[in-house]
Every structure is written in C-alpha cells, then in structure tokens.
Steps between C-alpha positions, in 0.01 A plus 500: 500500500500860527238534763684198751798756431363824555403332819831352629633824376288698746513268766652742739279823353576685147895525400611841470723408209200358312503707215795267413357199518271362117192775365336149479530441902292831536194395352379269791550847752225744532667882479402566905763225550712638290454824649713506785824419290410766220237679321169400313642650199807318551382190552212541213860578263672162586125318436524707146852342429321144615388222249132527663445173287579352772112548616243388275313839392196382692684429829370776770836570569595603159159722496608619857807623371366682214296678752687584764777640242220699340384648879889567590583683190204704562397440154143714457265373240608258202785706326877371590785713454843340303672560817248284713471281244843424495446407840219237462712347296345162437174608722398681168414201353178474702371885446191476395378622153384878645851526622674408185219733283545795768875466505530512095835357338667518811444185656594337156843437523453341854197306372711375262679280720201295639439131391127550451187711574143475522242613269444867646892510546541423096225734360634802740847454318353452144292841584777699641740363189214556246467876642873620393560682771762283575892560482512254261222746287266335294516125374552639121861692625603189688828343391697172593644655793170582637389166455738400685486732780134399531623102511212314696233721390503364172262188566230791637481725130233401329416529097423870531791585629780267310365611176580849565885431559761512232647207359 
C-alpha cells in the first residue's frame, strides 16, 4: 500500500512539502529522489523516525537504506557516534556485530528498541554489555532502572551476565 502511494504521490515528480507527508511513505524512495526536495541527511533523519518494519530485514531495500545512510553520513569504519546514531534511528537494528562491538554501549539504548537480531547482532551486545564500559557500568551495579532502560535487550543476556546483577 505504501509503494502504490508513494507512486500516485509522485505522479507529477517529488512534492516539495514531502517531509510532511508519513516517515513510513519514505522508505519506498531512494535518497537521490529525495534529493532535490532536501538533503541526504535530512531525508536519512525522517527514515530514522520511520517504523522500517515495514521492510522485512532481508528486503534489498531495507539493506539499501542502511547503506546509503551509512555512505551519506560519511560514517568511516564501524564506530557510530550517539549523534548519528540517533539518526539511524531504526536502521541500527541491522548494524552488524563489528559495528555494535566498535561503537561500545552506545548503540545500546537504540538497539534496545529492535524486535529481534541475528546471532552476530546478539553476541556483539552481550560482549559490549559484558565489557562494562557501558553507561549503564557493569552488570553487578545495574539496578531496576537500568533494566529498564535496557528493555528489549533483556532476551539477548545470557547466564554470565544475569548472574552478575543484583537482585
């Protein structure tokens, strides 16, 4: 449904007001369409604020986007900033487990939202969590709030690691 829209929306070339219509819509543009009516940057923030569920994790264009939004924030290497992470938004959830180890604790908080992650994704987190050098600190300081805070992550700590926090 979004797709047939985005087309009948563009009919006539790109809107200029299309950074009002749904984050959603956006996902079935590439950013060099997107380009004239804004910036990559731009456009790669209203993908961040998107519910890229929408695309099954293994769709190209979901891959594409992750990408692309790694290429226009000029992102060198595997480490991501809080500020570009903020950003991806939703896109973090497909980082692969050298970005999540090379970007430490934090990616956490974003990674927290995802629905689910493969293997590599998982034993990145449990490594980066099991290291400390986290702001949450070490499991063993970790209260309710930081539980919490680190909501969907739970499923991903293993034995090691939920032994070491208080009860």
């Amino acid at each position: 449904q979004l797709s047939c829209l985005l087309r009948m929306v563009t009919l006539h070339g790109i809107p200029e007001d299309l950074d009002s219509y749904p984050k959603d819509l956006l996902l079935f543009l590439s950013p060099s369409d997107y380009a004239a009516t804004g910036s990559c940057r731009q456009f790669f923030i209203n993908i961040g604020k998107a519910n890229v569920d929408v695309l099954p994790r293994e769709a190209p264009q979901r891959q594409q986007l992750l990408l692309e939004a790694l290429e226009c924030l000029k992102i060198p290497g595997t480490q991501i900033n809080e500020e570009n992470a903020e950003i991806l938004g939703r896109l973090v959830c497909d980082l692969g487990g050298e970005y999540i180890r090379s970007s430490g604790g934090r990616l956490l908080k974003d990674l927290s939202q995802c629905g689910s992650f493969l293997p590599e994704q998982e034993e990145a987190i449990r490594d980066v969590i099991s290291s400390g050098n986290t702001t949450f600190g070490p499991p063993a300081a970790w209260s309710a709030f930081t539980l919490s805070e680190l909501g969907g992550l739970i499923p991903v700590l293993d034995h090691s690691i939920l032994q070491q926090i208080p009860k």
